[in-house]
LUMTI-698009 format. One line per field, with one value per residue (C-alpha): y, z, x; residue in three letters. Coordinates in Angstrom, 2 decimals, always signed. Each point is the difference from the previous one (the first is absolute). Layout:
REM LUMTI-698009
north <- Y;...
up <- Z;...
east <- X;...
residu <- ALA;...
END
This chain:
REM LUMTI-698009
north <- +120.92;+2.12;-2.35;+3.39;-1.73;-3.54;-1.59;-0.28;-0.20;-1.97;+0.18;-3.58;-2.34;-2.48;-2.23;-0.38;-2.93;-0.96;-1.63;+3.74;+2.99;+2.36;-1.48;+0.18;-2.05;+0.90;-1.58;+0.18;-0.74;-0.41;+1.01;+0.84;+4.18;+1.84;+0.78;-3.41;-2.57;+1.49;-0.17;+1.74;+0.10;+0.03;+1.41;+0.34;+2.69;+1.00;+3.41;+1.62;+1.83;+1.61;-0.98;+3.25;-1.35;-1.27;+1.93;-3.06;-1.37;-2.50;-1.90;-0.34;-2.85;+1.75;-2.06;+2.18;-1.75;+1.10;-1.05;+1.93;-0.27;+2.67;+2.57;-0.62;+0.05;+3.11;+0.73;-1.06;+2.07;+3.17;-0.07;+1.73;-1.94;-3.13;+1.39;+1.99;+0.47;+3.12;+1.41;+2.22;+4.09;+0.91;+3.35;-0.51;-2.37;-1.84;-2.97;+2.51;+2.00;-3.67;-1.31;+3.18;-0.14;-3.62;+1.17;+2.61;-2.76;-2.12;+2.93;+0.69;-3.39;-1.11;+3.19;+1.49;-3.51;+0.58;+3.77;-0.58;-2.66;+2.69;-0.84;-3.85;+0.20;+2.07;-2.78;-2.69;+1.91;+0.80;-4.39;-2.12;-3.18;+2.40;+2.46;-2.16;-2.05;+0.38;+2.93;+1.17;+3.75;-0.86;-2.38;+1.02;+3.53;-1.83;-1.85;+3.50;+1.15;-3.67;+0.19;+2.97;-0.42;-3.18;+1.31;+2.51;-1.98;-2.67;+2.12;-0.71;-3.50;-0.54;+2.79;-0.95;-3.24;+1.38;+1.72;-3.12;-2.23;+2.42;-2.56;-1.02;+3.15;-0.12;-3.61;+2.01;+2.14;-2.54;-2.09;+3.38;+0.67;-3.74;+0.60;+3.19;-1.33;-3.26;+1.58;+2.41;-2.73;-2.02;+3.07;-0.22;-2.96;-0.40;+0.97;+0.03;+3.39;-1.53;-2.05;+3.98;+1.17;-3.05;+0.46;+4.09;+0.98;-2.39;-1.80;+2.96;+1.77;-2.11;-1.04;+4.04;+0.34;-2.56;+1.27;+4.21;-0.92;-0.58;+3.09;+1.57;-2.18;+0.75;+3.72;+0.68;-1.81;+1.56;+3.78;+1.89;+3.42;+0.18;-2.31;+2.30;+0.75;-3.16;-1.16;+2.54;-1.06;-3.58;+1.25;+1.95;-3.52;-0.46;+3.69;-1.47;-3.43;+2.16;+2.40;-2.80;-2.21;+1.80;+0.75;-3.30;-2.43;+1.79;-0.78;-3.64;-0.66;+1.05;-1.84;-3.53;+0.26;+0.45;-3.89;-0.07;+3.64;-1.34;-3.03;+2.20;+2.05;-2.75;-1.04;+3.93;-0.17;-2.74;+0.95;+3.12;-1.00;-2.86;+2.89;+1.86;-2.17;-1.26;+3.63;-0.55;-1.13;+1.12;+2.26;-2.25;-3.09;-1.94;+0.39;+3.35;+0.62;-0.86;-3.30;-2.35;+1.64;+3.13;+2.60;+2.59;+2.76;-2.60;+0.93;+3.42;+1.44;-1.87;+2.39;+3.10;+2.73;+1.42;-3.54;-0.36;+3.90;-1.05;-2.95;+1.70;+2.78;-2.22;-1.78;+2.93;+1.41;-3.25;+0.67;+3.27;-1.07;-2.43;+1.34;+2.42;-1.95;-1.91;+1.78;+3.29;-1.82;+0.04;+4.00;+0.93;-2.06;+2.13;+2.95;-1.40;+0.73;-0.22;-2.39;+2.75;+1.04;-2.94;-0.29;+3.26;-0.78;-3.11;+0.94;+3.36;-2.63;-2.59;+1.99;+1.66;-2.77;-3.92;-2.17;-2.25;-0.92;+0.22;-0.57;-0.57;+1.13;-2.07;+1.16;-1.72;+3.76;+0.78;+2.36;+3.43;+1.30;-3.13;+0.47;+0.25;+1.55;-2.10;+3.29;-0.60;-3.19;+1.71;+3.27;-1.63;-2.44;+2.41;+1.95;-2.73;-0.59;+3.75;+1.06;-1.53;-2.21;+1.18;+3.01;-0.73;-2.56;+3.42;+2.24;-2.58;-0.97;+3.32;+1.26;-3.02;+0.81;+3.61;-1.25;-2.14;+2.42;+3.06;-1.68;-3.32;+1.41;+3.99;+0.06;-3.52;+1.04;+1.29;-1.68;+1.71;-0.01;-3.82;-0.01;+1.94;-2.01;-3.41;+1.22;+1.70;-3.10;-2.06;+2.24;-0.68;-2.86;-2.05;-0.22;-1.20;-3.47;+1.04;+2.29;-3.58;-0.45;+3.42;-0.95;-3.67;+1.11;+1.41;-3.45;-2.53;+1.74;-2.45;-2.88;-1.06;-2.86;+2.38;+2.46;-2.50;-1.64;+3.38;+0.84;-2.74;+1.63;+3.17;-2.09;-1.15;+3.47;+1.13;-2.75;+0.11;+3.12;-1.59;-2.92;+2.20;+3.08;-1.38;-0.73;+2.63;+2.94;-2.47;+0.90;+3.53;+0.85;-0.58;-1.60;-4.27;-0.76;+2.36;-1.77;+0.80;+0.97;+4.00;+0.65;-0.44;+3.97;-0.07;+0.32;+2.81;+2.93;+2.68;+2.11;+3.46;-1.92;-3.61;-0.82;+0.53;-2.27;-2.28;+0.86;+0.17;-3.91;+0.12;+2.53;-2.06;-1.69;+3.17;+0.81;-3.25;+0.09;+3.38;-0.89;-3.37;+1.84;+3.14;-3.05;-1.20;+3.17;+1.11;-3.96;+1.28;+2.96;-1.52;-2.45;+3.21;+1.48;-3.38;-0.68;+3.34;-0.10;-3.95;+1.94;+2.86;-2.32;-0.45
up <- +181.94;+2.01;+3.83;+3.08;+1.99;+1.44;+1.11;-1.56;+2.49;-0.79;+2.04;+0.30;+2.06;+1.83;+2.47;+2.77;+2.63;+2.02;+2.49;-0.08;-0.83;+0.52;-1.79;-3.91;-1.92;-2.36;-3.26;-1.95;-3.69;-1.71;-4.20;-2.53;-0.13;-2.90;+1.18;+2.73;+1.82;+3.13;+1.99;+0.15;+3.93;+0.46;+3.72;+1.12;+2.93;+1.27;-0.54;+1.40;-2.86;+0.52;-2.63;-1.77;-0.36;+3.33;+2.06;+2.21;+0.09;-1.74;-0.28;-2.98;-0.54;-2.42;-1.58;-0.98;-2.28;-0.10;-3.07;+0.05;-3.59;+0.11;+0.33;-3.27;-1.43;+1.15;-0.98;-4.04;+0.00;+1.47;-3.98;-2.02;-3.22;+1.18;+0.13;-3.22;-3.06;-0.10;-3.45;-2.35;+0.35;-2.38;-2.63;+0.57;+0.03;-2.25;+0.36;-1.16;-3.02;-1.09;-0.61;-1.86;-2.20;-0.61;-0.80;-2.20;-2.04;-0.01;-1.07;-2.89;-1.50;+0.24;-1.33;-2.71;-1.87;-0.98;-0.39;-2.37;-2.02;-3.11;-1.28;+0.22;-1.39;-2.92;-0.52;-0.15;-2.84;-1.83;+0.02;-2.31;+1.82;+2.60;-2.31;-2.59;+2.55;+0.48;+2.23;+0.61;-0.25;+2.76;+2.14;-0.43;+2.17;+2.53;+1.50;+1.47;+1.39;+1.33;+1.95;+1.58;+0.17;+1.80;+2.75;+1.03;-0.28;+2.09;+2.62;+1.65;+0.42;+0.60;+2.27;+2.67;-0.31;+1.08;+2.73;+1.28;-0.04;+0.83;+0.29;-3.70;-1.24;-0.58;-1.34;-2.46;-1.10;-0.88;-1.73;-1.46;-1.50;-1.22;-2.20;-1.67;-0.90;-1.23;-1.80;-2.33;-0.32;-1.00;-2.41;-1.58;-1.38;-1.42;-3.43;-0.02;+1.46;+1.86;+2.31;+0.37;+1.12;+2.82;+1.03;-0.72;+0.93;+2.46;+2.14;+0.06;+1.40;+2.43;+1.07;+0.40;+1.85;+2.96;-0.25;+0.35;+2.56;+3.07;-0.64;+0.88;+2.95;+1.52;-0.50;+2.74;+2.51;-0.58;-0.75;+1.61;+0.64;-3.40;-1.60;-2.67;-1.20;+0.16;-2.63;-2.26;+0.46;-1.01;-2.58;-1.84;-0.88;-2.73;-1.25;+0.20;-2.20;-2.12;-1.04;-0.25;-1.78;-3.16;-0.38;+0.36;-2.05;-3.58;-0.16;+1.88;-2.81;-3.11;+0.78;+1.43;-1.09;+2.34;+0.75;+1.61;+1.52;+1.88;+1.31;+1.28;+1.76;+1.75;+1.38;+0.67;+2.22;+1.62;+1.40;+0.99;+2.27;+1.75;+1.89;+0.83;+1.33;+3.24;+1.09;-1.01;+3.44;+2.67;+2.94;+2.11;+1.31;-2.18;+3.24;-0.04;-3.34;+0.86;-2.35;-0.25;+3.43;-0.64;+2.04;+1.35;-2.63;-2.93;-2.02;+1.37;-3.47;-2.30;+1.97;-0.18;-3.38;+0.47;-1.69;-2.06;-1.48;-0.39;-1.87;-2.58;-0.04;-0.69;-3.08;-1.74;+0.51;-1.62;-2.66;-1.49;+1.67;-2.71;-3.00;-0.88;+0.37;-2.31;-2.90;+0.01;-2.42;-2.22;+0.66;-0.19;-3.51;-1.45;+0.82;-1.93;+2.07;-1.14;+1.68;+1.85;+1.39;+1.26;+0.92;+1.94;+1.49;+1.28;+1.63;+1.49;+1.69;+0.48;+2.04;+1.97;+0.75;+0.21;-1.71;+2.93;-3.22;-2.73;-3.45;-3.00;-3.92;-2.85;-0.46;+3.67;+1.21;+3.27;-0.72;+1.86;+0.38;+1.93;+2.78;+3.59;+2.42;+2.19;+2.14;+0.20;+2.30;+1.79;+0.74;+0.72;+1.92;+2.21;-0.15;+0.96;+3.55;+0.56;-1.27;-1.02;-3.05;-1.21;-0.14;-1.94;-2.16;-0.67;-0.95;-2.55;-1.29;-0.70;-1.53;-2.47;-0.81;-0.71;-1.64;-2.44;-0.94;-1.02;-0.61;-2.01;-0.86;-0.74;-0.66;-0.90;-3.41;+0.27;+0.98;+3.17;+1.23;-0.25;+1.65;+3.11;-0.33;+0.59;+3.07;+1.71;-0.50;+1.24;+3.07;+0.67;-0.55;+0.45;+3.42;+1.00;+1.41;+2.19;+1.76;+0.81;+2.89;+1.68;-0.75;+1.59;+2.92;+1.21;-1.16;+0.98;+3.47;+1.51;-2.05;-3.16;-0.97;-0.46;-1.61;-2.19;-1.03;-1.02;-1.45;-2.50;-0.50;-1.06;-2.76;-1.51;-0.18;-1.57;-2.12;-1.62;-1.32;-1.16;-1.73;-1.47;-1.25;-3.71;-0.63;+1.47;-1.34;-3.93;-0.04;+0.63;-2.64;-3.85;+0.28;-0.03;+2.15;+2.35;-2.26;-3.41;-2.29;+0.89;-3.87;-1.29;-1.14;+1.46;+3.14;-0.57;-0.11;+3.19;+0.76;+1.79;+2.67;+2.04;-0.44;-3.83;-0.46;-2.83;-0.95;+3.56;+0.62;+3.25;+1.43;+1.74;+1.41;+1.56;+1.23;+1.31;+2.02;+1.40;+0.86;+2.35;+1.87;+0.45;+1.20;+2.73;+0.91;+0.65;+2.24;+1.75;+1.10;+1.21;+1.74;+1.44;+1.14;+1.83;+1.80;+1.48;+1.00;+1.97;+1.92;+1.03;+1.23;+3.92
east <- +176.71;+2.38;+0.68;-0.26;+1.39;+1.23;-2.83;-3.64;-3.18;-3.24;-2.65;-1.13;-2.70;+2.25;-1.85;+2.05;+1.14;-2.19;+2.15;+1.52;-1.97;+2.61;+2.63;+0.34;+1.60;+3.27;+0.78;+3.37;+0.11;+3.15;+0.63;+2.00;+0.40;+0.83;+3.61;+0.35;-2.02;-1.36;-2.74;-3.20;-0.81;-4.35;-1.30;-3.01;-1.44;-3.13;-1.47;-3.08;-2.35;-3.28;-2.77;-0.98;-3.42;-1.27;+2.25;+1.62;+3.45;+1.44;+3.39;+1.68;+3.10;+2.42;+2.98;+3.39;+2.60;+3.23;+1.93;+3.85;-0.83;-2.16;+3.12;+1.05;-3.30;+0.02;+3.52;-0.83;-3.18;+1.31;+2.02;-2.16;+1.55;-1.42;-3.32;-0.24;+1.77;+2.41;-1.55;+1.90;-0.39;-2.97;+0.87;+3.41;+3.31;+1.33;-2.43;-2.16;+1.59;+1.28;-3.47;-1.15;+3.08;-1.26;-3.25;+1.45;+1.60;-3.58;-2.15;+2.52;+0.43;-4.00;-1.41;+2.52;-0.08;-3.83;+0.46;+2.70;-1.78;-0.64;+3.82;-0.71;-3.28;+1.90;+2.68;-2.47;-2.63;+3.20;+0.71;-1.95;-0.70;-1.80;-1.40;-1.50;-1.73;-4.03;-1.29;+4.27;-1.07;-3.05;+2.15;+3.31;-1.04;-1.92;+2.76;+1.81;-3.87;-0.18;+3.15;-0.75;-3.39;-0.25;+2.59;-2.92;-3.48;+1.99;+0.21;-3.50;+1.31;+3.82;-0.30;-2.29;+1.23;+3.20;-1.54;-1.60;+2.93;+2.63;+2.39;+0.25;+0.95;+3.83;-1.02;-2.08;+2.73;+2.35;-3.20;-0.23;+3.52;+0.36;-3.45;+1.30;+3.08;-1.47;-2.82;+2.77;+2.07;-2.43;-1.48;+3.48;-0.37;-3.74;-0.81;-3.93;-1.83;-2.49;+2.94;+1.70;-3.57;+0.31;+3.67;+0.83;-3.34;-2.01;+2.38;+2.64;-3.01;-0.57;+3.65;-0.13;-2.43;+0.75;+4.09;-1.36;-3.01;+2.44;+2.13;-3.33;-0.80;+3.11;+0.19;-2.42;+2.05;+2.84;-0.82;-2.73;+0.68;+2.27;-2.36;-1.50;+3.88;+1.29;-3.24;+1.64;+3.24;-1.37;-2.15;+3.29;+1.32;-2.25;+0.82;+3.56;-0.69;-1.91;+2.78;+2.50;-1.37;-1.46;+4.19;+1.11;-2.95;+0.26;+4.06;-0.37;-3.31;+2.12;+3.03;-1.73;-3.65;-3.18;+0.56;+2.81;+0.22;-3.18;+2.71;+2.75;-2.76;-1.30;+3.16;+1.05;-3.35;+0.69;+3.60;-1.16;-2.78;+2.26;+2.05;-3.24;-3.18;+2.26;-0.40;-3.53;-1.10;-2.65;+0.63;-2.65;-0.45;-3.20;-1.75;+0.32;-1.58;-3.25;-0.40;-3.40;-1.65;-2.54;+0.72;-2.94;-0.19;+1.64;-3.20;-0.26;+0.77;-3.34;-1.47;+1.75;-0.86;+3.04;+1.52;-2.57;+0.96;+3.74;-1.23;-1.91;+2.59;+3.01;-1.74;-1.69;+3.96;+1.34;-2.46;+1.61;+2.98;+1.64;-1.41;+2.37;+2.43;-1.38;-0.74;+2.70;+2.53;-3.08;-0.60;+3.67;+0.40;-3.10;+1.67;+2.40;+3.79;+3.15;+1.75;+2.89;-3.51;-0.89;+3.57;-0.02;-3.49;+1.52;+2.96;-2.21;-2.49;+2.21;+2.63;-2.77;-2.10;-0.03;-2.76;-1.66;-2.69;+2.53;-1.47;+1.66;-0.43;+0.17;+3.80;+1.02;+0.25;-0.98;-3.08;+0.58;-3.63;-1.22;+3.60;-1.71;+2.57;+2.09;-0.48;-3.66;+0.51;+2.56;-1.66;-3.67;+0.90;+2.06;-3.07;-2.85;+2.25;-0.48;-3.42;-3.68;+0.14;-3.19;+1.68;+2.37;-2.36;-1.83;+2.58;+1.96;-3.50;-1.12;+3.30;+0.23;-3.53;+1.37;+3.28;-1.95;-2.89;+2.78;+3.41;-1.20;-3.58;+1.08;+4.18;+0.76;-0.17;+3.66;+3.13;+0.62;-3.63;+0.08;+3.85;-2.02;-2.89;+2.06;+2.23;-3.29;-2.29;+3.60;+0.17;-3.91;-0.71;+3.00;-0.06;-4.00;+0.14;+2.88;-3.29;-1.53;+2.34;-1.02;-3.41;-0.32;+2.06;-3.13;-2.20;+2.68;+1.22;+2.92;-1.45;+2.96;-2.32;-3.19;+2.35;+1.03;-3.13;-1.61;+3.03;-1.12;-2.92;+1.30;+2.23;-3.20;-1.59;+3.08;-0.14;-3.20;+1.25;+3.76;-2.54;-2.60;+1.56;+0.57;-3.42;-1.18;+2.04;-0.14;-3.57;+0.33;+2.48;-0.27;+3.55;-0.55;+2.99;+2.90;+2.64;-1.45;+2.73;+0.65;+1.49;-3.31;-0.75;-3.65;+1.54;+2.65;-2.72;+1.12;-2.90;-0.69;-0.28;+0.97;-3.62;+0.00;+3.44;-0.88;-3.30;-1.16;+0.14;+1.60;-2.72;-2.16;+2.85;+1.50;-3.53;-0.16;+3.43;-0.56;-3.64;+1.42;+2.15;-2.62;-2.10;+2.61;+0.68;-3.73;-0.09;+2.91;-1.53;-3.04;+2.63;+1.79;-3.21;-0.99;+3.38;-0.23;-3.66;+1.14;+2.76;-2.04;-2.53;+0.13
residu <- UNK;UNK;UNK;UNK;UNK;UNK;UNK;UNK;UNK;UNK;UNK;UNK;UNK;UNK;UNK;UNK;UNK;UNK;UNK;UNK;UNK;UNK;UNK;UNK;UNK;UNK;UNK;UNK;UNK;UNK;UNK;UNK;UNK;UNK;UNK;UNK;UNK;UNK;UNK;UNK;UNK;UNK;UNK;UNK;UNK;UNK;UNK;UNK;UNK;UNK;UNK;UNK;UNK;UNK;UNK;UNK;UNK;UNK;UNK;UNK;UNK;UNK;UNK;UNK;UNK;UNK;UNK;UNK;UNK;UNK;UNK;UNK;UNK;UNK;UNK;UNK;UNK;UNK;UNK;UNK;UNK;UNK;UNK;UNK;UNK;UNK;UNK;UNK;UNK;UNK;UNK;UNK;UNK;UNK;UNK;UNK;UNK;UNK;UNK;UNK;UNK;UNK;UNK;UNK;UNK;UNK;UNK;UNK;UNK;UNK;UNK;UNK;UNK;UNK;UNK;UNK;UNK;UNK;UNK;UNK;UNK;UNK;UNK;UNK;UNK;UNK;UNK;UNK;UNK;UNK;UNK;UNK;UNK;UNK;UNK;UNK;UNK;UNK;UNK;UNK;UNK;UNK;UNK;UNK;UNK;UNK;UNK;UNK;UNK;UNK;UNK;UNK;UNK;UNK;UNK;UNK;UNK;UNK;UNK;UNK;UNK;UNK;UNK;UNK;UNK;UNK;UNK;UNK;UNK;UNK;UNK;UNK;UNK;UNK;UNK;UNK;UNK;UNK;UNK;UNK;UNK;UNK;UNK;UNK;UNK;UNK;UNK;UNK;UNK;UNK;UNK;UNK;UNK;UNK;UNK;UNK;UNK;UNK;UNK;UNK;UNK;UNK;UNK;UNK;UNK;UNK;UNK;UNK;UNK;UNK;UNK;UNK;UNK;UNK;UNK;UNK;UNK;UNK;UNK;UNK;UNK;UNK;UNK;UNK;UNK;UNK;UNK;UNK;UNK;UNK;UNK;UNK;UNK;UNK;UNK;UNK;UNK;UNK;UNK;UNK;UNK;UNK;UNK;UNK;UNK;UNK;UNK;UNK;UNK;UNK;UNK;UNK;UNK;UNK;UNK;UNK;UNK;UNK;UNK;UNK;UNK;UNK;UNK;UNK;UNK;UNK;UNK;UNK;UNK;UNK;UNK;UNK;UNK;UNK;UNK;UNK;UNK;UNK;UNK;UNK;UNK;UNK;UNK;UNK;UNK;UNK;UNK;UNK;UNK;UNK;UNK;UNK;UNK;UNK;UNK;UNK;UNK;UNK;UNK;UNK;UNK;UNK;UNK;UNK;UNK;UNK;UNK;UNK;UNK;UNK;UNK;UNK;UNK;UNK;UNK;UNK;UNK;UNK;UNK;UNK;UNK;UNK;UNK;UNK;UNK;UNK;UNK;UNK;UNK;UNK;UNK;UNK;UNK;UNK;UNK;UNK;UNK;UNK;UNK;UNK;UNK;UNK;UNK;UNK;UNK;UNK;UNK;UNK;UNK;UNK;UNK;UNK;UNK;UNK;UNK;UNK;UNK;UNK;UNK;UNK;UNK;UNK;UNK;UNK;UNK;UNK;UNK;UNK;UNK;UNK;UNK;UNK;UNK;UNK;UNK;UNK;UNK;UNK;UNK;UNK;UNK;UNK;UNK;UNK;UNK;UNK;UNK;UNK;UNK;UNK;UNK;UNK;UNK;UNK;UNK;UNK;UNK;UNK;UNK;UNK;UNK;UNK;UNK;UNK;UNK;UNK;UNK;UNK;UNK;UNK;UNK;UNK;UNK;UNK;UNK;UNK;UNK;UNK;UNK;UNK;UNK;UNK;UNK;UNK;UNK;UNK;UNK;UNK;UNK;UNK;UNK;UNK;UNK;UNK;UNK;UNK;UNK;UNK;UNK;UNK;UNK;UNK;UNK;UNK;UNK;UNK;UNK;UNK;UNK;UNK;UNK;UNK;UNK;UNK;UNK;UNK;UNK;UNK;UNK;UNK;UNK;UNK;UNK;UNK;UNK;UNK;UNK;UNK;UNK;UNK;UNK;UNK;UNK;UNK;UNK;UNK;UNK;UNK;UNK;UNK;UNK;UNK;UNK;UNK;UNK;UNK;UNK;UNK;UNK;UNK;UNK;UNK;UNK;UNK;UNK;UNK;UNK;UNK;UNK;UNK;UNK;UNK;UNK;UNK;UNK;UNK;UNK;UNK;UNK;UNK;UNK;UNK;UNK;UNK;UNK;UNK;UNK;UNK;UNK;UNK;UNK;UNK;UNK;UNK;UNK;UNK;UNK;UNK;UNK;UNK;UNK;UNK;UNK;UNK;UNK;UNK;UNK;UNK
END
């Protein structure tokens, strides 16, 4: 409380002498101060009042105390630093840039690992104490969907955790990093499957999952206008462990064995996240953030259809989304390339775009056609702080719809049409969930712990698809598995068209692709149509 002054009035009932009427009586009470002992002086006086309600006059004893402490009271409050916390600039500085470098580095290490699982899951089918083990060519594949997986169907709980007990979250990070490097190191070492499923797969995925969750609390303290560009700067960091790594696993495997390359990545993670979660911090105070209390409006958004729209939008989207990714190794081997064309279609892809979902063929090469641009982040999160993100939900929607229909459906029959096909469905789709921070900006308002907590729901949306995509696109194709052996002949038959490629068994999966994101696209629109319609309202 800010002291006015040096000397506080209270209005008091003091009987008074009655040997003396007129004369009050005056008390002195001595202390400690803050600064020295002095002493707080107490007077009394007589003042006349009129009572508002019957209209006659009244006297009222009042009591001042003077405390000379009071001046430096006043003194310390008149600081503004002792009264609130002198907070970092927001889009800008280095307190800033430094934690979305850090972020860079965290979005790089947790994701690429999973998305780069294809060469380890190669190395351990090609050794016999994993392969000859029951269920290896069910399990072995599970623990890279696992690992990734779990990071997004966690979401709906470590993140509104996180948004309740804002306090805990660099705690969680470092809880976080400790898990992922224990869980590969401890990978390293085990020889049956189902202990790989637990380490690689499950607790990497959750480890993951609690060390990624605060980069996302704290973006939306410390960018707001920039924040739809600094997402895809964040974002690119996976495109950037993605491209590395598929270079650096295949000549680390060969020379030590899966076993041990698994070691020296552990460690490798380790070290590099020790320089980078101290700049992993919050630009707010824990009071700030909004933690167990419910704010008016906190459930505003159960109610509101244009949530409900981005909901089903995001998950029929993560439905096509990861399913080419999936299975184009399989539709490039049945067109049956040489490998300078896979070469070429490589280094085309690769040195136009960066893989943010990088899969791998059974070779340990990084496959070209399933590249999403590390443009795509860039440019649509630049975008989403300029325009409407159903906008832009609409337009890459409807284009990948387009893309997959004539360049995988039409031309992917040829070399070239599948080249375009990859760097167009890259440039489309790579950059989606960098949309959801335009999109909750107008859900979450000022709030980082709503943003955060429906955040998490967004990762499970996306991850249903992540999850379910292998069933789903295994039943629609005549091929039993995405890593079936590509030299068998039945698969090397080109057609007139992409849809005819091997006997037209991946038909009803390009269909299927092409129909998701004609389906998110269509929810978009009606999205579109009901944002504008709210702001028009009076």
């Amino acid at each position: 409380m800010s002291v006015a002054s040096h000397a506080v009035v209270y209005e008091l009932d003091v009987l008074p002498d009655p040997a003396n009427e007129d004369v009050l009586p005056s008390y002195t009470e001595s202390g400690p101060s803050t600064a020295a002992n002095s002493t707080a002086r107490f007077d009394l006086s007589k003042a006349t009042d009129q009572d508002q309600d019957t209209g006659t006059q009244k006297t009222v004893d009042t009591m001042t105390v003077t405390d000379p402490a009071a001046a430096e009271f006043a003194q310390f409050d008149a600081d503004p630093s002792h009264n609130e916390l002198e907070l970092a600039p927001v889009d800008t500085g280095f307190a800033a840039w430094s934690f979305l470098a850090a972020a860079f580095v965290v979005e790089m290490l947790v994701w690429s690992f999973p998305f780069a699982y294809g060469i380890f899951l190669t190395a351990y089918l090609a050794e016999p104490h994993f392969a000859d083990q029951p269920n290896s060519a069910t399990l072995l594949p599970l623990v890279g969907t696992l690992s990734s997986g779990v990071i997004y169907l966690t979401g709906p709980v470590i993140y509104p955790l996180l948004a309740r007990y804002p306090q805990h979250r660099r705690a969680s990070a470092w809880i976080g990093a400790v898990m992922c490097f224990v869980s590969l190191l401890g990978a390293s070492y085990v020889t049956k499957i189902t202990s790989l499923v637990a380490l690689q797969g499950v607790i990497y995925g959750i480890g993951g999952s609690m060390l990624y969750a605060p980069c996302i609390s704290f973006l939306s303290e410390w960018f707001v206008v920039r924040r739809g560009l600094a997402t895809g700067i964040i974002f690119m960091g996976s495109a950037t462990g993605g491209l590395v790594l598929p270079f650096i696993l295949p000549p680390l495997i060969r020379a030590h064995g899966a076993s041990i390359t698994l070691r020296i990545l552990s460690i490798a993670l380790f070290i590099l996240l020790l320089p980078a979660l101290p700049f992993m911090r919050p630009r707010l105070p824990a009071s700030r953030v909004h933690g167990p209390g419910r704010r008016s409006g906190r459930r505003a958004w159960l109610k509101d259809r244009s949530w409900w729209a981005l909901v089903v939008c995001n998950t029929v989207q993560g439905f096509g989304h990861f399913v080419p990714q999936l299975w184009l190794p399989t539709f490039a081997g049945a067109l049956n390339l040489s490998s300078s064309s896979t070469s070429l279609a490589l280094a085309l892809l690769n040195g136009t775009s960066l893989a943010p979902l990088l899969s791998v063929n059974k070779n340990g090469n990084a496959d070209s056609a399933t590249a999403a641009s590390a443009a795509a982040p860039l440019i649509l999160g630049f975008l989403s702080d300029r325009f409407q993100p159903w906008l832009l939900a609409l337009l890459t929607a409807s284009f990948a719809s387009v893309a997959t229909f004539v360049l995988w459906g039409v031309v992917g029959h040829a070399f070239a049409g599948l080249i375009v096909f990859g760097m167009a469905y890259g440039l489309l789709t790579g950059g989606w969930s960098t949309l959801w921070s335009g999109f909750l900006r107008s859900f979450a308002k000022d709030d980082p712990a709503l943003a955060t907590m429906l955040y998490g729901f967004l990762m499970l949306t996306r991850g249903l698809g992540n999850v379910l995509c292998t069933p789903i696109s295994t039943s629609l194709s005549s091929i039993t598995s995405p890593s079936m052996s590509l030299s068998n002949p039945m698969f090397q038959s080109a057609g007139k068209t992409g849809f005819e490629v091997a006997d037209g068994r991946f038909e009803k999966l390009i269909i299927y692709v092409g129909s998701c994101f004609a389906g998110a696209a269509a929810v978009a629109l009606v999205g579109w149509g009901g944002d504008k319609a709210g702001r028009m309202r009076p």
